[in-house]
PQR file with spaces between the fields and no chain letter, atoms N, CA, C, O and H, PARSE charges and radii, in Angstrom:
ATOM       1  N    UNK     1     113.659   74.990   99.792 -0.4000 1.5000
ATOM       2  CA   UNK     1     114.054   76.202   99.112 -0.0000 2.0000
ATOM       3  C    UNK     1     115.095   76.916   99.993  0.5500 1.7000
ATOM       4  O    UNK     1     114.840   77.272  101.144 -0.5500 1.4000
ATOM       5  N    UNK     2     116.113   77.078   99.475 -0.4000 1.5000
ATOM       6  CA   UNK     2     117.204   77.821  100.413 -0.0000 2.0000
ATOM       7  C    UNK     2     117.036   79.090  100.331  0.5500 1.7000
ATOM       8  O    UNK     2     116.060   79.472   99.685 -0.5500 1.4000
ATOM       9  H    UNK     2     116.320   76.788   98.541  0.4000 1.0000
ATOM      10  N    UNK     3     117.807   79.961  100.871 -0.4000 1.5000
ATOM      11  CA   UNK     3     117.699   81.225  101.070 -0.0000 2.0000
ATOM      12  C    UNK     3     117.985   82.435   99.952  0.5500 1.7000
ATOM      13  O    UNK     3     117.458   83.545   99.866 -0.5500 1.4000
ATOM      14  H    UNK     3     118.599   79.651  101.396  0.4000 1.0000
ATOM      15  N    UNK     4     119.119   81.745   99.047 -0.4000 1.5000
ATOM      16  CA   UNK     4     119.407   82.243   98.062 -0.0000 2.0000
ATOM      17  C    UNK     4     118.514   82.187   96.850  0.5500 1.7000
ATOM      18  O    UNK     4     118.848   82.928   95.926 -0.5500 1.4000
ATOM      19  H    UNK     4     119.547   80.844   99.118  0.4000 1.0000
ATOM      20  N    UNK     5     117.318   81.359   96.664 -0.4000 1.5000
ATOM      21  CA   UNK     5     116.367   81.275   96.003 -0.0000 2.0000
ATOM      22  C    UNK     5     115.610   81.871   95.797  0.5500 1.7000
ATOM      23  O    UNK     5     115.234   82.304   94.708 -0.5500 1.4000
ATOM      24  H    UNK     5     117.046   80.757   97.415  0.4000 1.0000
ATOM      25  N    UNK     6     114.959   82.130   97.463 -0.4000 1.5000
ATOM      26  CA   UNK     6     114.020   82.734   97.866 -0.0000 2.0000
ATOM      27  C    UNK     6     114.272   84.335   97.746  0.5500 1.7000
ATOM      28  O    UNK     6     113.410   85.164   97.454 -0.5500 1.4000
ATOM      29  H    UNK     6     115.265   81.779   98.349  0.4000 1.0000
ATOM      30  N    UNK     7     115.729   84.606   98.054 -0.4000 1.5000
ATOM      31  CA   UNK     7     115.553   86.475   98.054 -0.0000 2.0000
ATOM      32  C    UNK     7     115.573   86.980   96.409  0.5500 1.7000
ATOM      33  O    UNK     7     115.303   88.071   95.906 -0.5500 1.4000
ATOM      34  H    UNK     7     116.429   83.932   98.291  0.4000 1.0000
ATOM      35  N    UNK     8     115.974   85.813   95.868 -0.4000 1.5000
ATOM      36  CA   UNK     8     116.573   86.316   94.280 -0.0000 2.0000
ATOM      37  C    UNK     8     115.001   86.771   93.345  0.5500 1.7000
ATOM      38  O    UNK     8     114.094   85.944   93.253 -0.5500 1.4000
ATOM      39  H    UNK     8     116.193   84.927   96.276  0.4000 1.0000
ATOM      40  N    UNK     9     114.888   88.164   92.718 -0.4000 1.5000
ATOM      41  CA   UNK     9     113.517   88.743   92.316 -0.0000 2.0000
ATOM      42  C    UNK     9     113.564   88.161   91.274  0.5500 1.7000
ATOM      43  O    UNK     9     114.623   88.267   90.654 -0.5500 1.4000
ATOM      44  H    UNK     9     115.624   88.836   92.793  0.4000 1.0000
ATOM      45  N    UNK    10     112.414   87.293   90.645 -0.4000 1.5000
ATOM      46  CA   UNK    10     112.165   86.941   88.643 -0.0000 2.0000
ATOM      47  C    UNK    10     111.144   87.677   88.546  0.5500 1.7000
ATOM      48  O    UNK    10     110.240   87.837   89.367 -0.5500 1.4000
ATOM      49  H    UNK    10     111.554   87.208   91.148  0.4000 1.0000
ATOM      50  N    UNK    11     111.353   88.357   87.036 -0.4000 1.5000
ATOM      51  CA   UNK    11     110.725   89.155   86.622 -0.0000 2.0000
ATOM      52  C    UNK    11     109.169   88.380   85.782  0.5500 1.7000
ATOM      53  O    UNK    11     108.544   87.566   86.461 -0.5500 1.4000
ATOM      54  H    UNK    11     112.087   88.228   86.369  0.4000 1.0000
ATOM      55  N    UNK    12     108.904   88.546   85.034 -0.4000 1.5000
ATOM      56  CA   UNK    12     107.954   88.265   84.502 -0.0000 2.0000
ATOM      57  C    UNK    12     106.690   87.108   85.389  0.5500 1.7000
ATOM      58  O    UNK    12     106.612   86.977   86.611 -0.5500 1.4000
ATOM      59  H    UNK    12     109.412   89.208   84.482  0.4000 1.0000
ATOM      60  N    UNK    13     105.912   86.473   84.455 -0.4000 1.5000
ATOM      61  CA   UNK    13     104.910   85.704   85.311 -0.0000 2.0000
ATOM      62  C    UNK    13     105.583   84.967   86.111  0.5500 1.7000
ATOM      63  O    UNK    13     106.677   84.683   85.622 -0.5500 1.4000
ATOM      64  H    UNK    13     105.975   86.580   83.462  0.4000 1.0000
ATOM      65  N    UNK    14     105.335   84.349   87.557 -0.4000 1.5000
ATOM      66  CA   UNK    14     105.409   83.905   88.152 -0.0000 2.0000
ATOM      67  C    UNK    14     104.791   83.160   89.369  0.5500 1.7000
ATOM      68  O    UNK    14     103.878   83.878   89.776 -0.5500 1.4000
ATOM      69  H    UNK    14     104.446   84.579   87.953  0.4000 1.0000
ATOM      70  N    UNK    15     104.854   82.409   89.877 -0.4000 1.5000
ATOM      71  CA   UNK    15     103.757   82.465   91.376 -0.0000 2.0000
ATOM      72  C    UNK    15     103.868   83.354   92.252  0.5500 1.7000
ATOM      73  O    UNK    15     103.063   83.642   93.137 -0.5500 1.4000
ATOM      74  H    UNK    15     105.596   81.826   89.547  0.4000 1.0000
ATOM      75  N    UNK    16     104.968   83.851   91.999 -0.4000 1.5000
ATOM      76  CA   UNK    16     104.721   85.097   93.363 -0.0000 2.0000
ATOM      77  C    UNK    16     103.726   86.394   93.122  0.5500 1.7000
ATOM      78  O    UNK    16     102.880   86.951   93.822 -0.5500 1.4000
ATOM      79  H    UNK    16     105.622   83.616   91.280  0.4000 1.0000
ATOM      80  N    UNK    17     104.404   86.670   91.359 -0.4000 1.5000
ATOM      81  CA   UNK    17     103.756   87.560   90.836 -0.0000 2.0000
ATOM      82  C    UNK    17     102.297   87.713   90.526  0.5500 1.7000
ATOM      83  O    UNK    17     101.640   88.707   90.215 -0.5500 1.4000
ATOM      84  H    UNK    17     105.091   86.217   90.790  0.4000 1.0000
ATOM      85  N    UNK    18     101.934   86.304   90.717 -0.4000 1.5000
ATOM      86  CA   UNK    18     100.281   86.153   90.467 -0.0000 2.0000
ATOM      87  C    UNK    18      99.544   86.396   92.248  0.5500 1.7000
ATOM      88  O    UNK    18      98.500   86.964   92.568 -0.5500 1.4000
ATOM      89  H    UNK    18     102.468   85.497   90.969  0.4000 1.0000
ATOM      90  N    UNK    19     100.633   85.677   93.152 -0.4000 1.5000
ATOM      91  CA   UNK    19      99.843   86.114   94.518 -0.0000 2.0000
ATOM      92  C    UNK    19      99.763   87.255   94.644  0.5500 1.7000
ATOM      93  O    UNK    19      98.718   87.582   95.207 -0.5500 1.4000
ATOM      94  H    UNK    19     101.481   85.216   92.892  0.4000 1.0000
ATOM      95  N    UNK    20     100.795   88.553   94.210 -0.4000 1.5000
ATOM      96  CA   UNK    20     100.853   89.785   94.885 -0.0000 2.0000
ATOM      97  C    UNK    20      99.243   89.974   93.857  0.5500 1.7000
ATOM      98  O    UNK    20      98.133   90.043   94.384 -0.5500 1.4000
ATOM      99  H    UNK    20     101.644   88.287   93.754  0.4000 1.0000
ATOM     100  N    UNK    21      99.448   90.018   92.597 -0.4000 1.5000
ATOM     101  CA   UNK    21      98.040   90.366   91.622 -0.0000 2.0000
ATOM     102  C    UNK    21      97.142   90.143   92.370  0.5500 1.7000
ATOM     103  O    UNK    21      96.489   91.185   92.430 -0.5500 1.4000
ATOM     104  H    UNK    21     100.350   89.962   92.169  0.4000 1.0000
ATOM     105  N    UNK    22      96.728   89.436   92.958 -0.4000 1.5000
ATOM     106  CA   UNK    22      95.920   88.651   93.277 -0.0000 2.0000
ATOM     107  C    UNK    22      95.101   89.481   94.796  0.5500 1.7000
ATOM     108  O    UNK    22      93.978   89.951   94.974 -0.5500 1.4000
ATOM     109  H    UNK    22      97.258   88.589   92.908  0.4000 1.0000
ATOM     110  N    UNK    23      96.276   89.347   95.635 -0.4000 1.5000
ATOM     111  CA   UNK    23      95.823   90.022   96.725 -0.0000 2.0000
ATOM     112  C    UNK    23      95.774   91.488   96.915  0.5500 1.7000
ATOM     113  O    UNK    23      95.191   91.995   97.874 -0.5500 1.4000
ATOM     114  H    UNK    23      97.189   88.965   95.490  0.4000 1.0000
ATOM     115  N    UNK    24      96.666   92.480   95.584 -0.4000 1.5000
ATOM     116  CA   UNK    24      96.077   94.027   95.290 -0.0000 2.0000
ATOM     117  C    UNK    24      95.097   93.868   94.496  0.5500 1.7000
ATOM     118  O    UNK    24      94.652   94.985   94.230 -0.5500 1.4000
ATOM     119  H    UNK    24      97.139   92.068   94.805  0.4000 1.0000
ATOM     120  N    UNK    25      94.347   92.814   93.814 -0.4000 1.5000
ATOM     121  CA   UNK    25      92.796   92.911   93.475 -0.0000 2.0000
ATOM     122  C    UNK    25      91.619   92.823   93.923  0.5500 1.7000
ATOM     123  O    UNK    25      90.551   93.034   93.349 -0.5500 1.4000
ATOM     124  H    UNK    25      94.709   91.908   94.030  0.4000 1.0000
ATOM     125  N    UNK    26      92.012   92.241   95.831 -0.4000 1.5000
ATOM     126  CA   UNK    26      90.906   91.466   96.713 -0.0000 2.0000
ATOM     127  C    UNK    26      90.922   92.984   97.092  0.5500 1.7000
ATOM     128  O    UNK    26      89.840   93.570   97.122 -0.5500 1.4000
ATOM     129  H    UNK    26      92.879   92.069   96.297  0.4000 1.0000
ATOM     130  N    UNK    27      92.287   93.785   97.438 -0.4000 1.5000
ATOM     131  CA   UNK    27      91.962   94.903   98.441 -0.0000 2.0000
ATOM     132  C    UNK    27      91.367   96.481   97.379  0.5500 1.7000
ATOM     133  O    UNK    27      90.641   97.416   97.717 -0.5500 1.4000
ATOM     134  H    UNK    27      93.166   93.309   97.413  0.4000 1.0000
ATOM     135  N    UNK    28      91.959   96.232   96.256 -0.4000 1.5000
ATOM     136  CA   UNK    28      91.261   97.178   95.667 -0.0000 2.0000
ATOM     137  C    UNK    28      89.615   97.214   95.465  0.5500 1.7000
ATOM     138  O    UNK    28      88.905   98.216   95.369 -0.5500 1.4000
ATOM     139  H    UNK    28      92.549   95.472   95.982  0.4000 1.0000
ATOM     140  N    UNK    29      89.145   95.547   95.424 -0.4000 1.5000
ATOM     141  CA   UNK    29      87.458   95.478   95.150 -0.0000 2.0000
ATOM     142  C    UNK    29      86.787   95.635   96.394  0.5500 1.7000
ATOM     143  O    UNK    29      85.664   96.140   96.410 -0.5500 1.4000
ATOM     144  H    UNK    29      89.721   94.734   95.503  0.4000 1.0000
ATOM     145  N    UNK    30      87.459   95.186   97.642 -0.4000 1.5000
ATOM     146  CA   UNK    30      87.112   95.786   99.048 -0.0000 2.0000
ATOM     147  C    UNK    30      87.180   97.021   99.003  0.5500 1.7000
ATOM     148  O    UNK    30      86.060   97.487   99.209 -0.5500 1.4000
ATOM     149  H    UNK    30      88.371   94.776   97.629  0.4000 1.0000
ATOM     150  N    UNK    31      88.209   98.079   98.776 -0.4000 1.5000
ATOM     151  CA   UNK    31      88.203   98.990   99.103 -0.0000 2.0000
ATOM     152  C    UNK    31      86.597   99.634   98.660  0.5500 1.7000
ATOM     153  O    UNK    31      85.637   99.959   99.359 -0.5500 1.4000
ATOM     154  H    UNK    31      89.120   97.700   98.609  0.4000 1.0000
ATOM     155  N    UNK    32      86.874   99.641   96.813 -0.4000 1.5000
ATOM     156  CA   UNK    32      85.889  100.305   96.360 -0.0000 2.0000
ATOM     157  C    UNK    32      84.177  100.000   96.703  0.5500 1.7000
ATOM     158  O    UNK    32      83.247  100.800   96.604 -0.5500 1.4000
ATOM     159  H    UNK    32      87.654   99.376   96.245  0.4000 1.0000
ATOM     160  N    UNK    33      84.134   98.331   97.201 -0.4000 1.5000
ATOM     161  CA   UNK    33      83.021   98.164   98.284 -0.0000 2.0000
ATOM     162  C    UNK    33      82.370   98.881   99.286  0.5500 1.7000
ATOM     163  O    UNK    33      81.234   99.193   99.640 -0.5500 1.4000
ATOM     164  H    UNK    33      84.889   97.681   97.281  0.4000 1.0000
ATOM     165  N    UNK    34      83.739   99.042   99.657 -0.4000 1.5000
ATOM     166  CA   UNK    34      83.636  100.047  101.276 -0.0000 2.0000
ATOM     167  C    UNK    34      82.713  101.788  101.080  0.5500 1.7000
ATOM     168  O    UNK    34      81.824  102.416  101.654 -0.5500 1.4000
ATOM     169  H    UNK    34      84.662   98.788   99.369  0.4000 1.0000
ATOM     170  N    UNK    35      83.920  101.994   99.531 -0.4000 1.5000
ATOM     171  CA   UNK    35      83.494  103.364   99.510 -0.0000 2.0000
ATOM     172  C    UNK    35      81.961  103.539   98.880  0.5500 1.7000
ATOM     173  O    UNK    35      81.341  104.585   99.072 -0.5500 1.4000
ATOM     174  H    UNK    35      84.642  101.483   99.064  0.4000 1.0000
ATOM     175  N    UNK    36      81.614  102.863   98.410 -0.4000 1.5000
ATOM     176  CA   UNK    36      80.030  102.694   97.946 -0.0000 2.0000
ATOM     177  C    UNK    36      79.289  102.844   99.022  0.5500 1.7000
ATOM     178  O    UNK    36      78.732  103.874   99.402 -0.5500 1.4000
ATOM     179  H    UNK    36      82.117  102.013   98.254  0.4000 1.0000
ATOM     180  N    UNK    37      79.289  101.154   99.810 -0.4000 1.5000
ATOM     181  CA   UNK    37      78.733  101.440  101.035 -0.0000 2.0000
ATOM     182  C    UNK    37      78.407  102.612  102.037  0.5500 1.7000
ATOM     183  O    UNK    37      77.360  102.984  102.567 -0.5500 1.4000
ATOM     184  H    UNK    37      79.741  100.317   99.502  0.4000 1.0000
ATOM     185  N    UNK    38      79.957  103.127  102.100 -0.4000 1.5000
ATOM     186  CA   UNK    38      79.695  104.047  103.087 -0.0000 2.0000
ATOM     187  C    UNK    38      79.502  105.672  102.625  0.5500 1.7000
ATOM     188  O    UNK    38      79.418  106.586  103.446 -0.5500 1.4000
ATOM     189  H    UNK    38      80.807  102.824  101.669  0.4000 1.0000
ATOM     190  N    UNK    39      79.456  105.825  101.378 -0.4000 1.5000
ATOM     191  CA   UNK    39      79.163  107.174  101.129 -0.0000 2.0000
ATOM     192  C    UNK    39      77.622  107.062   99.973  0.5500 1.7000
ATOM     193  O    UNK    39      76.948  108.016   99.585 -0.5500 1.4000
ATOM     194  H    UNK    39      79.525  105.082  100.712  0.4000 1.0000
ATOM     195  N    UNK    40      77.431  105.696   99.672 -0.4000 1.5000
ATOM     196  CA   UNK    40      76.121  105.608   99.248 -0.0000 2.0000
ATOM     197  C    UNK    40      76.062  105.761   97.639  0.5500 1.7000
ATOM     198  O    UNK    40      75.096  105.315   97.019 -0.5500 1.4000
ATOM     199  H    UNK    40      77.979  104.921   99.988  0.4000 1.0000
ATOM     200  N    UNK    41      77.113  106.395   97.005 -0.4000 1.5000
ATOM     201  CA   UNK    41      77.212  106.728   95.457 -0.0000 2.0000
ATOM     202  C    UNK    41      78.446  105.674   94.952  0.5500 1.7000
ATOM     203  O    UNK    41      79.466  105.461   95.606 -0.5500 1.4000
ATOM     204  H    UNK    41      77.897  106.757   97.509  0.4000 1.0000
ATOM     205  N    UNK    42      78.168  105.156   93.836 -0.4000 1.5000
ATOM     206  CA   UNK    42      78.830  104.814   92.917 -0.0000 2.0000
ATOM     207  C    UNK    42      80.468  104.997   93.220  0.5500 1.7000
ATOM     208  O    UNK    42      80.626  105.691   94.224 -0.5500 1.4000
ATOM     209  H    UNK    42      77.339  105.329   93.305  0.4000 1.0000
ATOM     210  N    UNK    43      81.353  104.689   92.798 -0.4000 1.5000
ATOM     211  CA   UNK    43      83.009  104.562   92.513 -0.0000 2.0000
ATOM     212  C    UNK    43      83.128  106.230   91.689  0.5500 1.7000
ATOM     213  O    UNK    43      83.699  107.170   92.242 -0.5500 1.4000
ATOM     214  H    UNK    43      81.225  104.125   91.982  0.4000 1.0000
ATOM     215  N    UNK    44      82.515  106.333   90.390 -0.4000 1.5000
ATOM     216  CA   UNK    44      82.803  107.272   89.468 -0.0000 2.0000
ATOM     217  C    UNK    44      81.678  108.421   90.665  0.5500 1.7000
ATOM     218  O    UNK    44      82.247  109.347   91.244 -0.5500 1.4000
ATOM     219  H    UNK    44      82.051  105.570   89.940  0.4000 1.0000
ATOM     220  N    UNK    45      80.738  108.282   90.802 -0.4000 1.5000
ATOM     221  CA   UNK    45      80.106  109.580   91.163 -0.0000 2.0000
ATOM     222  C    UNK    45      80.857  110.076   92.530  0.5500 1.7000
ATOM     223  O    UNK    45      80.797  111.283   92.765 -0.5500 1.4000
ATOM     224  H    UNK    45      80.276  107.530   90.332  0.4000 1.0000
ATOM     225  N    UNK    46      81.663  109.110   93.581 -0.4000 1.5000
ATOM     226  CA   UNK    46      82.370  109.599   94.587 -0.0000 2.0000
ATOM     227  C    UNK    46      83.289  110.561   94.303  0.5500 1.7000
ATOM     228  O    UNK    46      83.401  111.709   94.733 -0.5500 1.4000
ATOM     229  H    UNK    46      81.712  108.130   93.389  0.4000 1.0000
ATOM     230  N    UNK    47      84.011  109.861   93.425 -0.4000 1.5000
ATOM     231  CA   UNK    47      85.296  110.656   92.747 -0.0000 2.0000
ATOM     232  C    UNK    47      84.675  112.021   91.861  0.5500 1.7000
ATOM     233  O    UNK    47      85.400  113.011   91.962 -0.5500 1.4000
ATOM     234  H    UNK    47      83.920  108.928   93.076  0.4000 1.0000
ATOM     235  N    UNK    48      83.767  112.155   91.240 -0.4000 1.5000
ATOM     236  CA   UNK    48      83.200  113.207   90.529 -0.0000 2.0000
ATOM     237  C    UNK    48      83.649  113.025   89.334  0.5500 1.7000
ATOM     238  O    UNK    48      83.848  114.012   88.626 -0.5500 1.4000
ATOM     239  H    UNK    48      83.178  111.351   91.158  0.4000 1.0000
ATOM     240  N    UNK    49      83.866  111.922   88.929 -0.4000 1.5000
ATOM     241  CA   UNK    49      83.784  111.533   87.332 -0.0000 2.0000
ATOM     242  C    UNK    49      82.633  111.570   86.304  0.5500 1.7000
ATOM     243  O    UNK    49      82.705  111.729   85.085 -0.5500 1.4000
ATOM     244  H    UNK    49      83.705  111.121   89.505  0.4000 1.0000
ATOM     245  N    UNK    50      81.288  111.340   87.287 -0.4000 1.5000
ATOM     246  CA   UNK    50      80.282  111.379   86.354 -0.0000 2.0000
ATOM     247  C    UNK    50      78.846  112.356   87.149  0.5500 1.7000
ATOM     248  O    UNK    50      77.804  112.543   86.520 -0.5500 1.4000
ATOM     249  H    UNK    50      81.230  111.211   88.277  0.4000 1.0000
């Protein structure tokens, strides 16, 4: 893959576009892990949704 390949952005589905998905879904379900864990309530009851 040359260089000019690689910097050029495609829009729609793609493999890149599925890794980035992919790895802002591992850190968003960690995150909201974390915040359970460590404050003991729910996602919605942290935030004061419910």
């Amino acid at each position: 893959m040359d260089n000019q390949e690689r910097s050029t952005f495609k829009f729609g589905f793609n493999a890149g576009a599925e890794n980035w998905n992919g790895r802002l879904a591992m850190i968003g379900f960690v995150t909201a892990l974390v915040i359970e864990l460590a404050s003991g309530k729910g996602l919605l009851h942290f935030w004061g949704l419910m």
